[in-house]
KEPANU-350926 format. One record per atom (N, C-alpha, C): residue number from 1; residue in one letter; x, y, z. Coordinates in pm, 1 decimal, always signed. Each point is the difference from the previous one (the first is absolute). Last residue first. Layout:
<atoms>
[atom NUM,'a',[X,Y,Z]] ...
</atoms>
This chain:
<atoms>
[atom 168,'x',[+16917.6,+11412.5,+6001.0]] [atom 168,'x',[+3.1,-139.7,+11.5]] [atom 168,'x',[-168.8,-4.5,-36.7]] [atom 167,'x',[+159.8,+430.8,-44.6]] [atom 167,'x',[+0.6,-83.7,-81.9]] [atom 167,'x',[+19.6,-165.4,+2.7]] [atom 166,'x',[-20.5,+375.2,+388.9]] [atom 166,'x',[-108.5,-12.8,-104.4]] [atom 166,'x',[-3.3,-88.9,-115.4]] [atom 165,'x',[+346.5,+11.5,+237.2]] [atom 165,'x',[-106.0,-57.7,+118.3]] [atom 165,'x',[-116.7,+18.0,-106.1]] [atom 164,'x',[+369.7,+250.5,-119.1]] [atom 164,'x',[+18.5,-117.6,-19.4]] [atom 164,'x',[-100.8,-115.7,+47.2]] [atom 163,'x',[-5.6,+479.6,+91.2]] [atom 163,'x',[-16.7,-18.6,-141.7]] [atom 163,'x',[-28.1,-165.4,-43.5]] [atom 162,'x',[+148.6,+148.9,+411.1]] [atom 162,'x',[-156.1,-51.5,-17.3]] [atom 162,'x',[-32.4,-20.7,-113.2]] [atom 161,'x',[+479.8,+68.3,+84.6]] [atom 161,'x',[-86.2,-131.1,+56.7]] [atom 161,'x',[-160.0,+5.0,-22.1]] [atom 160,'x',[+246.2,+409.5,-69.4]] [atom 160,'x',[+45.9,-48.3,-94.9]] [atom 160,'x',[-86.0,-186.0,+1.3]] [atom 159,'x',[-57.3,+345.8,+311.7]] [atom 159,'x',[-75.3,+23.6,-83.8]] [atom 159,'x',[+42.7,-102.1,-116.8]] [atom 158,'x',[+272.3,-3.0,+329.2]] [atom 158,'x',[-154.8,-55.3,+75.6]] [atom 158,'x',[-91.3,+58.4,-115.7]] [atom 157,'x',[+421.3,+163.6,-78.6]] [atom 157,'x',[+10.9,-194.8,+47.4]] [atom 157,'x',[-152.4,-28.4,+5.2]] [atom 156,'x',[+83.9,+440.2,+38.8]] [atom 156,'x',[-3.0,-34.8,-127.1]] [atom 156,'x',[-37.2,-171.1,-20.4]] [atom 155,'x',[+23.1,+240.3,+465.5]] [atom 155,'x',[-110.0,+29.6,-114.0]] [atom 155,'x',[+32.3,-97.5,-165.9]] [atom 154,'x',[+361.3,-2.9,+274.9]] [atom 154,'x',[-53.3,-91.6,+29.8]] [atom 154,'x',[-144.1,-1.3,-64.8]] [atom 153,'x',[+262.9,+376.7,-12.4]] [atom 153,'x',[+74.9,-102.6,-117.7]] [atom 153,'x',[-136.0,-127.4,+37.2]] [atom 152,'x',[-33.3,+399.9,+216.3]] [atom 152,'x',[-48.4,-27.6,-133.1]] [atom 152,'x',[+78.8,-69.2,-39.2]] [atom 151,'x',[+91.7,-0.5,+436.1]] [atom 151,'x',[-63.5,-25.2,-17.7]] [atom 151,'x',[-139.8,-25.5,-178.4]] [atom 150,'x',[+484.0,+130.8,+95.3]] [atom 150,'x',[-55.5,-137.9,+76.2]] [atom 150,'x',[-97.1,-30.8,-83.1]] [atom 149,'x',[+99.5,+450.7,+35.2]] [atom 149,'x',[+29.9,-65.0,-134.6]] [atom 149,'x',[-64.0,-147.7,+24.2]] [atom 148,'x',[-70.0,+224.1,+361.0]] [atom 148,'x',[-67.1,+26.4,-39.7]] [atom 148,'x',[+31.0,-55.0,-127.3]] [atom 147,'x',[+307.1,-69.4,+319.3]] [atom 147,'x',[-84.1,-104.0,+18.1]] [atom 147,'x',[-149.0,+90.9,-127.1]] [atom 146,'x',[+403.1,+225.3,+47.6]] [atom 146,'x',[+67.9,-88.7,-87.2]] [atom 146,'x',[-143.8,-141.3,+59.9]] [atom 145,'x',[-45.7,+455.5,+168.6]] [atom 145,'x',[-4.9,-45.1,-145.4]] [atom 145,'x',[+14.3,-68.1,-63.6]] [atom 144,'x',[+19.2,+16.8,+500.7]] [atom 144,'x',[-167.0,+1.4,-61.7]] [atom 144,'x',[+5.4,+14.1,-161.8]] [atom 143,'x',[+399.7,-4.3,+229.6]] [atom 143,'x',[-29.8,-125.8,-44.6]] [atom 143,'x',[-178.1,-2.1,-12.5]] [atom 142,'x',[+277.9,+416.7,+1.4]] [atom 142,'x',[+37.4,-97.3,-56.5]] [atom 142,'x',[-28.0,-137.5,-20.7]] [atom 141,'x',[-175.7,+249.9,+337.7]] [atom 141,'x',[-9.4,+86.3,-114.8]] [atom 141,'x',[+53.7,-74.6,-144.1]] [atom 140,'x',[+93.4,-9.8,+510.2]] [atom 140,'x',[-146.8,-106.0,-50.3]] [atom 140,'x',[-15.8,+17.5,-174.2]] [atom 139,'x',[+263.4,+271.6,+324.4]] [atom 139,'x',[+121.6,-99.6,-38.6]] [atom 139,'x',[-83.4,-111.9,-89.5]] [atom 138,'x',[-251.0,+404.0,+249.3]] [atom 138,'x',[+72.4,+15.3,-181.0]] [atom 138,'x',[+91.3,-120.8,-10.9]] [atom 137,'x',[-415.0,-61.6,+299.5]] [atom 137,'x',[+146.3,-16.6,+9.0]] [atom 137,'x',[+21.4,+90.0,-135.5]] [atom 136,'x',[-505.0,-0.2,+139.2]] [atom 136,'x',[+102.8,-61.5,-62.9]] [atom 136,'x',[+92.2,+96.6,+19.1]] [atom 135,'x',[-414.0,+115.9,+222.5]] [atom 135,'x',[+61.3,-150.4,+89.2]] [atom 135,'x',[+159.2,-45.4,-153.9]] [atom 134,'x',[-309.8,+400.5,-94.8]] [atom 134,'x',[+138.0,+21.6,+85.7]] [atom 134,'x',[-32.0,-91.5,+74.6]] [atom 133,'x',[-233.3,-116.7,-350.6]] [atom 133,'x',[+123.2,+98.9,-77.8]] [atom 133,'x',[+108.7,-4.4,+140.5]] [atom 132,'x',[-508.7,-105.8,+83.3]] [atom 132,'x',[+134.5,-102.3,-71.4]] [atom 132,'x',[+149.1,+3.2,+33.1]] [atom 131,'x',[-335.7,+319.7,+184.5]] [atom 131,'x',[-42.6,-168.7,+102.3]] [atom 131,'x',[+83.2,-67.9,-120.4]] [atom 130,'x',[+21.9,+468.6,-117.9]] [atom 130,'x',[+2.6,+19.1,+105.5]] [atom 130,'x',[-29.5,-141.5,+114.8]] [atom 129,'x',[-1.4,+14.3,-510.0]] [atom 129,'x',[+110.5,+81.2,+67.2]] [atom 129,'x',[+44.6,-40.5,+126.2]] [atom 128,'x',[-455.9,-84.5,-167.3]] [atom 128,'x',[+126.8,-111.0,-54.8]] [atom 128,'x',[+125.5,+63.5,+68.4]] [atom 127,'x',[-362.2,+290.0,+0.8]] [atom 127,'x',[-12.6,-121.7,+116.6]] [atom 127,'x',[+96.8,-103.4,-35.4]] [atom 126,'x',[-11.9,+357.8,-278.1]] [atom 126,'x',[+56.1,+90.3,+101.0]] [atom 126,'x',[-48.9,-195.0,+66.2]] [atom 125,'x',[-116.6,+3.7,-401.2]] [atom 125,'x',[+131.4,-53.6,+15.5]] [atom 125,'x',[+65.8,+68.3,+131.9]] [atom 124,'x',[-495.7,-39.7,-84.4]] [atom 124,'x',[+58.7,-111.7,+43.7]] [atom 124,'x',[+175.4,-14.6,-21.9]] [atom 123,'x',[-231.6,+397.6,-105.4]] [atom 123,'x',[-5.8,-44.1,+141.2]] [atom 123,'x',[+70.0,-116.1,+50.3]] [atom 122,'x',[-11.9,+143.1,-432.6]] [atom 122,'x',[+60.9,+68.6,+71.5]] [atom 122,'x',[+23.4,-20.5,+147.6]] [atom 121,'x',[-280.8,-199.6,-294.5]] [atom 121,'x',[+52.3,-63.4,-4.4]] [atom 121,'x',[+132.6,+82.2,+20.9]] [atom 120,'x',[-425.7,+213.4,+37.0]] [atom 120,'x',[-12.8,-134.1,+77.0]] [atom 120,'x',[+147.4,-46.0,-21.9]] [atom 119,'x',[-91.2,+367.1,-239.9]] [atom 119,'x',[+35.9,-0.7,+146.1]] [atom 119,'x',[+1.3,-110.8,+89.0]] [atom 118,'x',[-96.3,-28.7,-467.3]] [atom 118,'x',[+142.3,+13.3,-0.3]] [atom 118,'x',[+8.7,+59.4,+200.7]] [atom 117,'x',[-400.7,-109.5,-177.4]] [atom 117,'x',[+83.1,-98.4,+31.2]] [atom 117,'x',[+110.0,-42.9,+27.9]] [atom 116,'x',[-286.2,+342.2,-52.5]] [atom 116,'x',[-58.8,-34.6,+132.9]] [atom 116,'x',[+131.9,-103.3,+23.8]] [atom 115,'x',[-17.3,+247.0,-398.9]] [atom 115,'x',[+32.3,+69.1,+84.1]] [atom 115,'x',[+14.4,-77.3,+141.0]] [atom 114,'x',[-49.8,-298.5,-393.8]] [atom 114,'x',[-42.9,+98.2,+35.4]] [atom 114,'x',[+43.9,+65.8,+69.0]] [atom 113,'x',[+220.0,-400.2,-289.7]] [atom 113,'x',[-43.0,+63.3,+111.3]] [atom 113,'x',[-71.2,+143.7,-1.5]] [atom 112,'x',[-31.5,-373.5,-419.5]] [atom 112,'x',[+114.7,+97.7,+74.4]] [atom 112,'x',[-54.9,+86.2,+106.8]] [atom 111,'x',[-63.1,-351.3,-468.8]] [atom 111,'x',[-42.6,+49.9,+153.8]] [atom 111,'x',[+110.3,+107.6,+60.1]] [atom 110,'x',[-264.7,-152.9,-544.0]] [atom 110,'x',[+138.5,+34.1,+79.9]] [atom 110,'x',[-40.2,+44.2,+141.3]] [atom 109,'x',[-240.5,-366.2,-410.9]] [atom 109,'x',[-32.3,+154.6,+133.1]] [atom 109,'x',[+113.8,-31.1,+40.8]] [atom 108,'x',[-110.0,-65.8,-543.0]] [atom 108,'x',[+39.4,-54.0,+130.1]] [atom 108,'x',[+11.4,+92.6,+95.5]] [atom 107,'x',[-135.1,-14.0,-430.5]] [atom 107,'x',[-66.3,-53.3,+71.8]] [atom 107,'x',[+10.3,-83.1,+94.8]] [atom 106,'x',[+67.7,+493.7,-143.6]] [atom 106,'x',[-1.4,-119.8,-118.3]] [atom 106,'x',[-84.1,-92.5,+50.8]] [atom 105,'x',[+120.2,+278.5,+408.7]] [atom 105,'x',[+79.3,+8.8,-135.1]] [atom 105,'x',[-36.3,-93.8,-104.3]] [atom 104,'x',[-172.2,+123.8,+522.7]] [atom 104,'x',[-62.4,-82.9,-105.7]] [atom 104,'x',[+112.4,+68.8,-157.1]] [atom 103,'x',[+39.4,+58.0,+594.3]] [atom 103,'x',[-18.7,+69.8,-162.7]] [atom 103,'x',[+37.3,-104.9,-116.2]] [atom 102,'x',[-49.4,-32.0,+624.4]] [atom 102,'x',[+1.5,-91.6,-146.6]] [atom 102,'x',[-9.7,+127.7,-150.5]] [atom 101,'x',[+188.3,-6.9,+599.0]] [atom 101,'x',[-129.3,+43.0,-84.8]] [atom 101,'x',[+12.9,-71.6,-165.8]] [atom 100,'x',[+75.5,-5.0,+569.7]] [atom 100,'x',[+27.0,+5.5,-129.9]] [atom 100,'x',[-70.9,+15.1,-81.9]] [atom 99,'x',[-79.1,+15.8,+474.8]] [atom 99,'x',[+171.9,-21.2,+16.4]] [atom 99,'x',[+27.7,+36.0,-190.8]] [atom 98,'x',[-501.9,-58.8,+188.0]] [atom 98,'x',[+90.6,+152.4,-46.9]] [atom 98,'x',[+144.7,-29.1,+55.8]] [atom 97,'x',[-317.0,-371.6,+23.2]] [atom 97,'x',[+46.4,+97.7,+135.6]] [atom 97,'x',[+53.2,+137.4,-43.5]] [atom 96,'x',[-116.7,-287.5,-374.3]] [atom 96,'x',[-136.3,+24.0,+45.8]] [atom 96,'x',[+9.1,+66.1,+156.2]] [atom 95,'x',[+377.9,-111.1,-285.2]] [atom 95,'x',[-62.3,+116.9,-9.4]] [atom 95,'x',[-125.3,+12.1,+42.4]] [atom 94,'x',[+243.0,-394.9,+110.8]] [atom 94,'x',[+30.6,+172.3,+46.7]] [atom 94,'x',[+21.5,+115.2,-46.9]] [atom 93,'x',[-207.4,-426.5,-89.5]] [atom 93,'x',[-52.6,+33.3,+119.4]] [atom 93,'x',[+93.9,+140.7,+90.4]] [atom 92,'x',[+37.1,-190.8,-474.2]] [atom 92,'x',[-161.2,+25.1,+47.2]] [atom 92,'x',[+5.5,+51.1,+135.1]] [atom 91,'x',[+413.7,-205.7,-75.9]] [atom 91,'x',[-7.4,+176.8,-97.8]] [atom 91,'x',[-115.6,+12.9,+7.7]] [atom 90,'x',[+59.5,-421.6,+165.6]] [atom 90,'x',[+43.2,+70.5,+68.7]] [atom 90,'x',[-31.5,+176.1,-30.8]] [atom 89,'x',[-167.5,-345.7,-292.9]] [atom 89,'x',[-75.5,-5.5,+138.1]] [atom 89,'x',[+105.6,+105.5,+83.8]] [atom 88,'x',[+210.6,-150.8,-369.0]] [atom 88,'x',[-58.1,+117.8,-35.8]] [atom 88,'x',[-151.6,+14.8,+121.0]] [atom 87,'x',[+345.7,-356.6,+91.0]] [atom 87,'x',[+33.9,+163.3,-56.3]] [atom 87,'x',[-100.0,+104.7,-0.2]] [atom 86,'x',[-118.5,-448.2,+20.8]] [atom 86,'x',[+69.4,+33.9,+89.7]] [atom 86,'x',[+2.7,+137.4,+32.3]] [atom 85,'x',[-70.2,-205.6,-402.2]] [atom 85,'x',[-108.5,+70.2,+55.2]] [atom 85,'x',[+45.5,+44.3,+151.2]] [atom 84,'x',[+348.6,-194.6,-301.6]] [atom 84,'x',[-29.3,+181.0,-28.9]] [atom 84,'x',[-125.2,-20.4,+93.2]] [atom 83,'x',[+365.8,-368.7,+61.7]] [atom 83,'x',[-153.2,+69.5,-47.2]] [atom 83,'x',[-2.0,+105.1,+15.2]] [atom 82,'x',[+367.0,-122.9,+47.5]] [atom 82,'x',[+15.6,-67.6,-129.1]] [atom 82,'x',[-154.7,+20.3,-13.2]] [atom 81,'x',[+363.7,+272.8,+223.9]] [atom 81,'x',[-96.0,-32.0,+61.2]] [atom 81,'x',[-3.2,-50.4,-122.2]] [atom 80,'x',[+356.7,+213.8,+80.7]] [atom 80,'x',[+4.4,-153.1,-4.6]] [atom 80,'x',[-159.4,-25.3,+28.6]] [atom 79,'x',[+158.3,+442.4,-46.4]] [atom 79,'x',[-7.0,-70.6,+198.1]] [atom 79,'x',[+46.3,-170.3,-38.7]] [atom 78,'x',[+19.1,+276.1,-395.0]] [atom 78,'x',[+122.2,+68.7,+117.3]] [atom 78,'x',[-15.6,-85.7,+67.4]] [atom 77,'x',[-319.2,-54.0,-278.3]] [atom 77,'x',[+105.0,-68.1,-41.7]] [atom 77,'x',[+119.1,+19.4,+121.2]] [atom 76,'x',[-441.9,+201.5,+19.5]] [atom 76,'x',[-18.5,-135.9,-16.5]] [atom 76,'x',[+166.4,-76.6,+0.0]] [atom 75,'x',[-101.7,+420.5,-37.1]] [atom 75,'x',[-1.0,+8.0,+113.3]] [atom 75,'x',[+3.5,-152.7,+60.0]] [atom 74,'x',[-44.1,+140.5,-465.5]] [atom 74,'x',[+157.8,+56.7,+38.8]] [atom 74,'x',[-20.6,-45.8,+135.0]] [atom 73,'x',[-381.8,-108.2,-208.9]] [atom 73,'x',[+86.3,-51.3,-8.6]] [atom 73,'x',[+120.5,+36.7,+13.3]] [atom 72,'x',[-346.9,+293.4,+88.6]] [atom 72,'x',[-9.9,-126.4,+109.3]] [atom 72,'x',[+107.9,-93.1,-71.2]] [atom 71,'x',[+107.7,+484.1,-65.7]] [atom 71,'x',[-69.6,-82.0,-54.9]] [atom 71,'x',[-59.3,-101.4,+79.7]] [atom 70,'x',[+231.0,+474.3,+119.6]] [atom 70,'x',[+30.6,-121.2,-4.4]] [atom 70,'x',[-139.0,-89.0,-51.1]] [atom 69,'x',[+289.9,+518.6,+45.6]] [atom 69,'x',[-128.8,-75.7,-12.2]] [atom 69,'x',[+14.1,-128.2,-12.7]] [atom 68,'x',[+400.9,+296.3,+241.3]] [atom 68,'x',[-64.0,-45.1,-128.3]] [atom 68,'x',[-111.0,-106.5,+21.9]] [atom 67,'x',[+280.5,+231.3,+332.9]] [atom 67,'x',[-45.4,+60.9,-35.3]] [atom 67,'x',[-75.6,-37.8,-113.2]] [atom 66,'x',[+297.6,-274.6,+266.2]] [atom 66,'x',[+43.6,+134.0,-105.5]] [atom 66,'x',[-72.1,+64.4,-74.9]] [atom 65,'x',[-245.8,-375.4,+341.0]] [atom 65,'x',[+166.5,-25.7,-54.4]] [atom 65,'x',[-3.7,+136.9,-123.1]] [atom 64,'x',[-442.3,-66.0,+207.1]] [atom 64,'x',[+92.7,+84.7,+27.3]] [atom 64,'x',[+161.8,+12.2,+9.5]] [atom 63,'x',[-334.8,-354.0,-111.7]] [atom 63,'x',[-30.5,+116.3,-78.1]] [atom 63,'x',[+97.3,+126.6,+49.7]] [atom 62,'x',[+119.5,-389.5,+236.7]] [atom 62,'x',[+33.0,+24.9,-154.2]] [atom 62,'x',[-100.9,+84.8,-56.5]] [atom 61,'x',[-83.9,-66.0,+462.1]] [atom 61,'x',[+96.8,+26.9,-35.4]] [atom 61,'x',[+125.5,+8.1,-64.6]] [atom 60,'x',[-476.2,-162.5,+57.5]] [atom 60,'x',[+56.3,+151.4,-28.9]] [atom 60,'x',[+60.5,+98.0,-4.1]] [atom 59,'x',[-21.1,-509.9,-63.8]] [atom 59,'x',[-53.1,+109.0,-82.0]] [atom 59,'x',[-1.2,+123.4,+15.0]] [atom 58,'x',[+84.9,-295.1,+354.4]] [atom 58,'x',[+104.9,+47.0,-135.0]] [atom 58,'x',[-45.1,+51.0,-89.0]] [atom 57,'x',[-340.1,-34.7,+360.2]] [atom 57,'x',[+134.8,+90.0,+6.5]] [atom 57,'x',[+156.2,-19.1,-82.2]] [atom 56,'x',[-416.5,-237.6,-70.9]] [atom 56,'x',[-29.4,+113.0,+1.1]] [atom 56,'x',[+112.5,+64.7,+18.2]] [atom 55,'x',[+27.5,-458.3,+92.4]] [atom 55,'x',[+40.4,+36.4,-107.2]] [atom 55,'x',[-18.4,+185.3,-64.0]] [atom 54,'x',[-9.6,-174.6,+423.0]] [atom 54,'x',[+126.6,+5.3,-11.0]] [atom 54,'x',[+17.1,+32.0,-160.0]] [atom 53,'x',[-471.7,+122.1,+196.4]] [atom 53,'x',[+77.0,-76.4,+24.1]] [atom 53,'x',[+178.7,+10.9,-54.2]] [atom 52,'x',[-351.6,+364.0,+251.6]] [atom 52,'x',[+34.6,-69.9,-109.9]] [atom 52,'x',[+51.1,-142.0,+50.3]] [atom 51,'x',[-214.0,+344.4,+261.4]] [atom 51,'x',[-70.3,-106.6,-13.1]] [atom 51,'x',[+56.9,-16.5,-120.5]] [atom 50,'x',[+149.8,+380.4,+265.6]] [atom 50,'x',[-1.1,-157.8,+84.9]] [atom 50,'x',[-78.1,-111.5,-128.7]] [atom 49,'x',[+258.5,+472.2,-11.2]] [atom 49,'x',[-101.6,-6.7,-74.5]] [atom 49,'x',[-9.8,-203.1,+68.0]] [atom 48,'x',[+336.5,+396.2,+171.3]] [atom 48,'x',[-161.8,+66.5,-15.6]] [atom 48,'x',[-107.7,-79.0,-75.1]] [atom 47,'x',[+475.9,-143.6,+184.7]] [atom 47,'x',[+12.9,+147.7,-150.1]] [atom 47,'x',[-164.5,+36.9,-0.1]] [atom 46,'x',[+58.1,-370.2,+225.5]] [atom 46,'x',[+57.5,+129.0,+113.9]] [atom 46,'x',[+22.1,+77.0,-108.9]] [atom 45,'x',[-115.3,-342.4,-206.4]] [atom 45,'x',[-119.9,+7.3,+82.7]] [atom 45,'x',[+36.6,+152.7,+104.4]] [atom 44,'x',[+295.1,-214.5,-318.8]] [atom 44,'x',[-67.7,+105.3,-68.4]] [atom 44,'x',[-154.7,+42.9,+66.9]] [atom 43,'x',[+349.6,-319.2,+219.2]] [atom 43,'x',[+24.1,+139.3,-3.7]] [atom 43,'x',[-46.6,+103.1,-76.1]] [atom 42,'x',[-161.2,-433.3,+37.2]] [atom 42,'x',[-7.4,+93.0,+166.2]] [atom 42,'x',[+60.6,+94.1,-48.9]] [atom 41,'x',[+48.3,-274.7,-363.8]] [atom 41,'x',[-150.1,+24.1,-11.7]] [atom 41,'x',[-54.3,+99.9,+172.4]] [atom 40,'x',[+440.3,-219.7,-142.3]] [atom 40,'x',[-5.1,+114.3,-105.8]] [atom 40,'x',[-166.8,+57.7,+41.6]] [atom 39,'x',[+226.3,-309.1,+259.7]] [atom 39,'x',[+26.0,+111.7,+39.8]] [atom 39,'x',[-49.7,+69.9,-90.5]] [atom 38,'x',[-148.0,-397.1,-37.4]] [atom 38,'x',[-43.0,+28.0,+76.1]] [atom 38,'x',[+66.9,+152.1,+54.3]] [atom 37,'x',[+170.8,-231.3,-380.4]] [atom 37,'x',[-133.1,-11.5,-8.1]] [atom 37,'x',[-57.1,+71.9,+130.8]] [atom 36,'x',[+411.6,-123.6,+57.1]] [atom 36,'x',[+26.2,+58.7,-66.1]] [atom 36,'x',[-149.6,+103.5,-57.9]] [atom 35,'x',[+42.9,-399.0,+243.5]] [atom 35,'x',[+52.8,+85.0,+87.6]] [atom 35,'x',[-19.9,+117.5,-124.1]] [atom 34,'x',[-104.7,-412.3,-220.4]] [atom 34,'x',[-82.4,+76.2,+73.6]] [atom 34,'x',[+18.8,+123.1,+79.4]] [atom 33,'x',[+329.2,-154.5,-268.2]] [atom 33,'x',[-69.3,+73.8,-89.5]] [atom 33,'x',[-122.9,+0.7,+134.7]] [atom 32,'x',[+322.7,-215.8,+176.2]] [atom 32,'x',[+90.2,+85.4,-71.0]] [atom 32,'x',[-157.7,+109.5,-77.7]] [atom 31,'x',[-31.6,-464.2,+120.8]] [atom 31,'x',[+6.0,+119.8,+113.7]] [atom 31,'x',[+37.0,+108.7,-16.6]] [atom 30,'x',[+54.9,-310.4,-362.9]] [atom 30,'x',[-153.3,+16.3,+38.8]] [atom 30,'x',[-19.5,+104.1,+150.8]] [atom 29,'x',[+423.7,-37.0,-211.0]] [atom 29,'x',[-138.1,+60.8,-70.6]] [atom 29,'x',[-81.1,+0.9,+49.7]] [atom 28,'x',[+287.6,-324.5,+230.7]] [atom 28,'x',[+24.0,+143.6,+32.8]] [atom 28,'x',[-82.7,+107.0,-95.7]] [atom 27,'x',[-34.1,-432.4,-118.2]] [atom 27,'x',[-44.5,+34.2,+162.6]] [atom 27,'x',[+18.6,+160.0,+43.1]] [atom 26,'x',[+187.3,-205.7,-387.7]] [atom 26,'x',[-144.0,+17.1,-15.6]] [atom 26,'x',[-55.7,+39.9,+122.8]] [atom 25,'x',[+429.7,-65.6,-10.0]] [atom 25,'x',[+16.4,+92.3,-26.1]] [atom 25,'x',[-172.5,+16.5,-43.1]] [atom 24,'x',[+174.8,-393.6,+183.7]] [atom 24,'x',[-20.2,+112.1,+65.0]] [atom 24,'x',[+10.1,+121.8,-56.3]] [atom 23,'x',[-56.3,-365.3,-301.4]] [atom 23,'x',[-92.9,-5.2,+77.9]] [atom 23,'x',[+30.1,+127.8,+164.3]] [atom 22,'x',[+358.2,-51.9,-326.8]] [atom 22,'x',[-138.4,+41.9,-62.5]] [atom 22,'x',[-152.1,-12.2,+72.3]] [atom 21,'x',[+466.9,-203.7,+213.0]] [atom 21,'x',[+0.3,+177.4,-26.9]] [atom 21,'x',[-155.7,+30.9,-78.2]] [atom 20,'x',[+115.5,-461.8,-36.2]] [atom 20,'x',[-40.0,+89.3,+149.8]] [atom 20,'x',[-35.5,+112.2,+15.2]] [atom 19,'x',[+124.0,-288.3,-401.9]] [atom 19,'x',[+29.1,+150.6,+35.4]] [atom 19,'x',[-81.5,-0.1,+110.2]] [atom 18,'x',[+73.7,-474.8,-158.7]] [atom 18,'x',[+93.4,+125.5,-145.8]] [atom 18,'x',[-3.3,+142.4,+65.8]] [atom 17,'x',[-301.2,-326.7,+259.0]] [atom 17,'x',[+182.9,-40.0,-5.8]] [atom 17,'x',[+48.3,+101.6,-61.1]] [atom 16,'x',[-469.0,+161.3,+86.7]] [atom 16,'x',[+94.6,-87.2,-123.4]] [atom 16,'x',[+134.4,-30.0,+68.5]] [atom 15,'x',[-551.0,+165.3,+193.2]] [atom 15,'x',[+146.7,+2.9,+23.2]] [atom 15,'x',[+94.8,-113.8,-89.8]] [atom 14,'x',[-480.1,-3.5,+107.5]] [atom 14,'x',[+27.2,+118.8,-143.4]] [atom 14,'x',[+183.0,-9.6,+12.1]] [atom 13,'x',[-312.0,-126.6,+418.5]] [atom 13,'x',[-21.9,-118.5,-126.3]] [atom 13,'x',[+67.7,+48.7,-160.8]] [atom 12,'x',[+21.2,+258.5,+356.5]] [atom 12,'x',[+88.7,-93.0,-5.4]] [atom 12,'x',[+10.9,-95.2,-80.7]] [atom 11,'x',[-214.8,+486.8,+106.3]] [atom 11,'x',[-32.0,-118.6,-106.3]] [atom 11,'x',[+116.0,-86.0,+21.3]] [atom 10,'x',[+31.8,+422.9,+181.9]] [atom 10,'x',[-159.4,+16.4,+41.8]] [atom 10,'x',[-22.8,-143.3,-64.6]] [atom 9,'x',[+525.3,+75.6,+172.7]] [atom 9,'x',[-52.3,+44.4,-114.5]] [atom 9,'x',[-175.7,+4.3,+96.6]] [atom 8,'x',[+551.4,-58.2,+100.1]] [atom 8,'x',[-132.3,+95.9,+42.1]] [atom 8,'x',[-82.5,+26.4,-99.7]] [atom 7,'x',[+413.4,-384.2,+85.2]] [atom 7,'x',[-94.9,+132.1,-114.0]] [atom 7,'x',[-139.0,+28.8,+117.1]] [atom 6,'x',[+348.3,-359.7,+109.3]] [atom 6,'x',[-18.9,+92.0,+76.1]] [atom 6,'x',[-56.2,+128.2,-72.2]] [atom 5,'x',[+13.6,-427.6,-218.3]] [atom 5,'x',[-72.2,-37.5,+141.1]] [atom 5,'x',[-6.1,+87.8,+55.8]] [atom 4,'x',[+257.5,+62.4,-386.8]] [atom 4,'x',[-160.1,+16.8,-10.3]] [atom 4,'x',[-55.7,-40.2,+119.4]] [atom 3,'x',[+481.4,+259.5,-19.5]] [atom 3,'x',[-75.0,-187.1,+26.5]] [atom 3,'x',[-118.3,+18.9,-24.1]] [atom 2,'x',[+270.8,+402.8,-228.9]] [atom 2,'x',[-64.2,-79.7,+152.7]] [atom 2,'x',[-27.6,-112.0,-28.5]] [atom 1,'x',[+442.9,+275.3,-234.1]] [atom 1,'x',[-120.2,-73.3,-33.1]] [atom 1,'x',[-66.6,-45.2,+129.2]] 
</atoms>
């Protein structure tokens, strides 16, 4: 357990006797997802396409999760995105770059990468490879999984709390 005096947190004023730990582990997200944020968006910039944002580039790289058409609410739910306009601003804007494309079923539009897009997001996994992939340890391997469970467990928690936040 850390001493909250010695927590590395961004909010002290936030820091609980009861878990120290929770306030540095917010800290670390929060650096954690910008760093993160910022590699995803240079390296789909060195993949050939500079002007997305972080959210653009998950999106497009879930329309292109297994090959299957994707709904804005399938795309919605996976990322955790809770606004769809968000979203569906993203899928506008990359089919309006030709990364994707939309087919109108019933009366709902299914997306899914274009030619342009599936190379694009080829690219960006040769640049991941080659500036990520080979800086990681295989001995790393194991605990990048057992922190990825981690980490959706903690997702849940934190979804589970707002629920709760909402109903005060």
């Amino acid at each position: 357990m850390s001493d909250s005096q010695n927590a590395i947190v961004s909010s002290s004023h936030l820091v609980s006797p009861r878990s120290a730990e929770m306030s540095e582990l917010e800290f670390g997200l929060i650096v954690s997802w910008n760093a993160f944020s910022r590699w995803a968006v240079r390296c789909m910039a060195a993949a050939g396409v500079p002007d997305l944002t972080i959210t653009d580039v998950l999106v497009l790289h879930h329309i292109n999760h297994r090959a299957r058409n994707k709904k804005l609410a399938d795309v919605c739910f996976v990322l955790n995105y809770e606004d769809t306009h968000v979203v569906n601003y993203a899928l506008k804007k990359l089919v309006s770059a030709g990364l994707a494309q939309g087919d109108k079923v019933g009366k709902e539009v299914f997306y899914s990468p274009t030619p342009r897009g599936e190379e694009v997001v080829a690219n960006y996994r040769q640049v991941r490879e080659k500036c990520l992939i080979d800086s990681v340890d295989g001995d790393m391997n194991t605990h990048i999984g057992e922190l990825a469970r981690f980490l959706r467990l903690m997702s849940g928690m934190y979804d589970q709390a707002a629920r709760a936040a909402s109903s005060l």
